[in-house]
N, C-alpha and C positions, 0 to 999 in steps of 0.2 A: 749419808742420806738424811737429808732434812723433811721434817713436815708441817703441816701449817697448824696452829693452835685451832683447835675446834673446827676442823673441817674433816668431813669423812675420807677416808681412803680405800682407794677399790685397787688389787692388783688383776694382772690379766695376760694370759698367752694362749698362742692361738696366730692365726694368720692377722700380721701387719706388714701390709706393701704396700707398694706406692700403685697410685692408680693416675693412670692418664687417659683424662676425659674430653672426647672428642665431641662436640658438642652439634646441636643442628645447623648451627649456623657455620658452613665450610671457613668461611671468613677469621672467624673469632681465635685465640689462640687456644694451645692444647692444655687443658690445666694440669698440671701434676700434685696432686693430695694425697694423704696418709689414709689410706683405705683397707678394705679386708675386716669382715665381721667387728676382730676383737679391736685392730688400730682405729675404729668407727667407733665404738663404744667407748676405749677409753677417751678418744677426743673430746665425743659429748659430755665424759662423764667430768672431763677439766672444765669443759666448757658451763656445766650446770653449775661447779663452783668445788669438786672435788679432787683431792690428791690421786693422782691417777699414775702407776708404774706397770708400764707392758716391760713384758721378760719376752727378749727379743736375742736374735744372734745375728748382729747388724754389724758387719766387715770393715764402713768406712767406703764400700765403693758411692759410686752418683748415688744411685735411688736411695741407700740406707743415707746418706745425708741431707736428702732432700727431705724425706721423711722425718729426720731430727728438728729441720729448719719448722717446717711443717706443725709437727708437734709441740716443739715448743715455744711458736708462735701462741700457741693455747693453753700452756703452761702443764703437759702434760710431763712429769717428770722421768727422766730419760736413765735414771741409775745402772737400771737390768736390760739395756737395750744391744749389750755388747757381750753377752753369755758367750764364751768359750765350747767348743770352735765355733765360730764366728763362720758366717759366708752371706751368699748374696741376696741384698735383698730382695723377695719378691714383686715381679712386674704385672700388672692387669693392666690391658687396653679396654675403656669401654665405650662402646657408639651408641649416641641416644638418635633414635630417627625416628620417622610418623609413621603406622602401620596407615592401612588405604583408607582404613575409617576415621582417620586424622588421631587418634591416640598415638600416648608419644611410646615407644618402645626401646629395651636396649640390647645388647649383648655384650658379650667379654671375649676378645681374644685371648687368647694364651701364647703367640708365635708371634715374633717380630715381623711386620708390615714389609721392613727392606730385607732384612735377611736373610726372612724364613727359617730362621732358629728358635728353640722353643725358648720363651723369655723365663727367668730363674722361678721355681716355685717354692712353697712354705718347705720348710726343714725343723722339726721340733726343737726344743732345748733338750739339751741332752743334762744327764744324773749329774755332771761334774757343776751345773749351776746350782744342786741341792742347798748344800755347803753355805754359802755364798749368801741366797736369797731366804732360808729360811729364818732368820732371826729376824725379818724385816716384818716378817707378817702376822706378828703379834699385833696385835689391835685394831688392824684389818678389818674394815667392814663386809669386803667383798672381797671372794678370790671367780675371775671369770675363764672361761674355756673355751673354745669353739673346735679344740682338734685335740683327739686325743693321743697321747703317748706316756710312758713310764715314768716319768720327770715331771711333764704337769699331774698326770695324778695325784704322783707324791705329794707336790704344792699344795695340791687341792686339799689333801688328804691333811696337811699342818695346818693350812689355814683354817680349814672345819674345829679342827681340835681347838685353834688360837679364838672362836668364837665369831669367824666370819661365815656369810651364806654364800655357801658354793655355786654358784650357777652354772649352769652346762649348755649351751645353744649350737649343736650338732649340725652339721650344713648334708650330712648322708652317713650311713653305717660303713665302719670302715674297721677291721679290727677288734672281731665280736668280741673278743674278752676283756681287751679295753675298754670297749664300747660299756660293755653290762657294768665294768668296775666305776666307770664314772655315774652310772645313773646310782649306784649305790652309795657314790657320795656326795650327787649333788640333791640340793636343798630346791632350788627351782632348774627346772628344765623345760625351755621354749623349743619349737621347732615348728616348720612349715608343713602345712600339709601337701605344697605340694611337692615336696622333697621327701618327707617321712610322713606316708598317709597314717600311721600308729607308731606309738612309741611309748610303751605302756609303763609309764616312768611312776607313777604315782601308787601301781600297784606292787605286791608283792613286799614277805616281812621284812628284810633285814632295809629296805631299802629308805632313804634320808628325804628324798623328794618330799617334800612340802606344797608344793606349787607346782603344776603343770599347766603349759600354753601352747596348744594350737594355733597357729598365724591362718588366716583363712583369705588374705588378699583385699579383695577391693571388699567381701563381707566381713571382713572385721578379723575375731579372735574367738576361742572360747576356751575355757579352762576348767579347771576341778581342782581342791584341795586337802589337806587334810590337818588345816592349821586347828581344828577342832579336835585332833584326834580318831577322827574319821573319813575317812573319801567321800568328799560331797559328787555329786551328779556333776556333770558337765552344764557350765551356764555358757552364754553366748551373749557377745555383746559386739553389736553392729559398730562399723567401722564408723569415726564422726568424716562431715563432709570436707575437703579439700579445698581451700580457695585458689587454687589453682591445680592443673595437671601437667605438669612440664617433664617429670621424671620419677619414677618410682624406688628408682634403687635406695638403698638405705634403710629404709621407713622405716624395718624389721628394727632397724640398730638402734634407730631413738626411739622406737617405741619400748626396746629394753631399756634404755639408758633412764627413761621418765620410769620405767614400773619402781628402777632401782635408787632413782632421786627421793623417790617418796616414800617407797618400803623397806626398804632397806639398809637407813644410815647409821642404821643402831644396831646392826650385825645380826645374828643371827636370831638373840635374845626378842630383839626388835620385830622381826619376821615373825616371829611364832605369835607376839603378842598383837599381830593384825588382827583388826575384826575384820568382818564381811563389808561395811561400808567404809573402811582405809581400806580394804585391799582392792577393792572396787575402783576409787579417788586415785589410786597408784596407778591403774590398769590402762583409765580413763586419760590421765593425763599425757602416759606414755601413746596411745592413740593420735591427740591432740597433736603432739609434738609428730607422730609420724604423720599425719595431714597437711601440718604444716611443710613436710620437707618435703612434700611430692611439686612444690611451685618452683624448683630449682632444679638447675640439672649438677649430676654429681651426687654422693652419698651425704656429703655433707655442706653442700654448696651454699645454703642462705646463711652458715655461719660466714661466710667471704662477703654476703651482700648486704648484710646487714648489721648494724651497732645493736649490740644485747638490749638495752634499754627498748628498742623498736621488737627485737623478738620476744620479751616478753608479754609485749602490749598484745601480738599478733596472736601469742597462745594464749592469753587470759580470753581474746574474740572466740578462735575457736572451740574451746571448752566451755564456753557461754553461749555457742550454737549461732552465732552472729562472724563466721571466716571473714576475714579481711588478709587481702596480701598486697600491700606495697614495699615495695623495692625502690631503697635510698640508695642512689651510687655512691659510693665513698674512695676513697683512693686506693688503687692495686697496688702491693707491692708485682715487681716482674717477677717470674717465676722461671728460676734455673732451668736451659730442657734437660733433660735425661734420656741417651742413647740405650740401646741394647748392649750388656756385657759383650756379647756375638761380634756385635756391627764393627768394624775399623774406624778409627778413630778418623774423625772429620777433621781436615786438613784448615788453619786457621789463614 
């Protein structure tokens, strides 16, 4: 395992699958991208300029390769992506369509279109990756989560020690005693309200939460802290505008990815020492950045349509309250398709 000289590093597990995006236009082809809260977060977080390692149990079938190809197209480092035992990786179908008021809307399947088998779902890392991955997360800036189990705990639980911010971002309660051990060790904990209307992360003694964020949708976020040493009140800060509406999914992911480019590169020492106007500037940007990804369809689509140099110009408009969004084509690499493990293999 190699890393870069002076660039933060974030580790991460949690759900990463591949996602095949069907898009509005029947015509167009199906995209297959590395998706799934945490495979979305580490992307962006390669993509912002950070050493990014998801601890993954990636088999080698189609999706877990496509997903490699995928990933480190964006230089997300792939070390822990093959944790013992190993299986398949996880499939999401998503369809973005126009609800009748013309907004654009999506859904996920879960069940293969030809089959009708259910396509593979996430499977934790299990204890035998402890071993392995723990000596790497010494100077870790971030350790992230989106699913809990015994294993990422653990992780969680060295990298807090190694002096990284734990993050927690819950997608539903699942495994109350899990559930309760992670908020007692993570440092920031986001979730949606319309998934988890409460999630009283910020209160109670023994608990590490630092940071609490309510996602509220098209109204923005709001949060409370206690980097003072105290629980501040809930503030609320309005969503910034969209220059465009093509697609919503994601936003949640960059709008973490930006809190965590700004707040967070200096680990956890870094975090406590926020004031109220950085932690604000962090909050703010990560907004920006999810504004910007609603003009794309897919979680992480205008990273494919656009040269960095043009996205950063797009986010310095948006965060200066002036959105612009154009779309420079550039050249497609093809994209391998990926079958259903289920499906029979298609005759050549």
């Amino acid at each position: 395992m190699t890393r870069s000289i002076a660039r933060p590093t974030i580790f991460g597990t949690g759900l990463v699958a591949l996602d095949l995006v069907i898009g509005m236009d029947n015509e167009a082809p199906v995209h297959s991208w590395t998706g799934g809260t945490c495979g979305n977060v580490l992307s962006i977080m390669a993509y912002l300029g950070w050493d990014a390692y998801p601890i993954a149990r990636m088999n080698g079938d189609p999706a877990s390769e496509r997903v490699r190809i995928d990933m480190g197209r964006w230089g997300v480092k792939l070390d822990f992506t093959d944790c013992a035992p190993t299986g398949h990786t996880p499939i999401i179908i998503q369809q973005i369509r126009r609800a009748r008021d013309g907004s654009p809307t999506h859904r996920f399947l879960w069940t293969c279109p030809h089959c009708g088998q259910r396509l593979p779902s996430y499977r934790p890392v299990t204890q035998h990756s402890i071993e392995r991955i723990t000596p790497a997360l010494q100077g870790a800036s971030v350790f992230f989560l989106d699913r809990v189990s015994r294993a990422a705990l653990t992780l969680a639980a060295e990298a807090s020690r190694a002096g990284a911010v734990v993050v927690f971002e819950p997608s539903g309660k699942s495994e109350e005693k899990l559930f309760e051990e992670a908020l007692q060790i993570a440092h920031v904990v986001k979730y949606s309200d319309q998934r988890l209307a409460e999630t009283p992360a910020a209160k109670g003694g023994a608990r590490a939460t630092l940071l609490e964020i309510q996602t509220l949708g098209s109204h923005g976020l709001r949060y409370r802290h206690s980097l003072t040493g105290e629980l501040s009140d809930w503030h609320t800060l309005p969503a910034l505008p969209a220059p465009a509406l093509v697609d919503t999914c994601g936003s949640g992911d960059w709008c973490t990815a930006g809190l965590l480019a700004r707040a967070a590169s200096r680990g956890l020492e870094g975090l406590r020492g926020c004031g109220e106007n950085e932690l604000v500037g962090a909050l703010r940007f990560g907004q920006a950045l999810a504004a910007w990804n609603c003009g794309f369809e897919g979680a992480r689509g205008g990273m494919y349509a656009l040269e960095k140099f043009e996205f950063d110009r797009q986010i310095d408009a948006i965060a200066s309250g002036k959105p612009v969004l154009r779309v420079i084509e550039r050249p497609q690499d093809p994209e391998a398709s990926v079958a259903c493990p289920a499906c029979p293999p298609i005759a050549s």
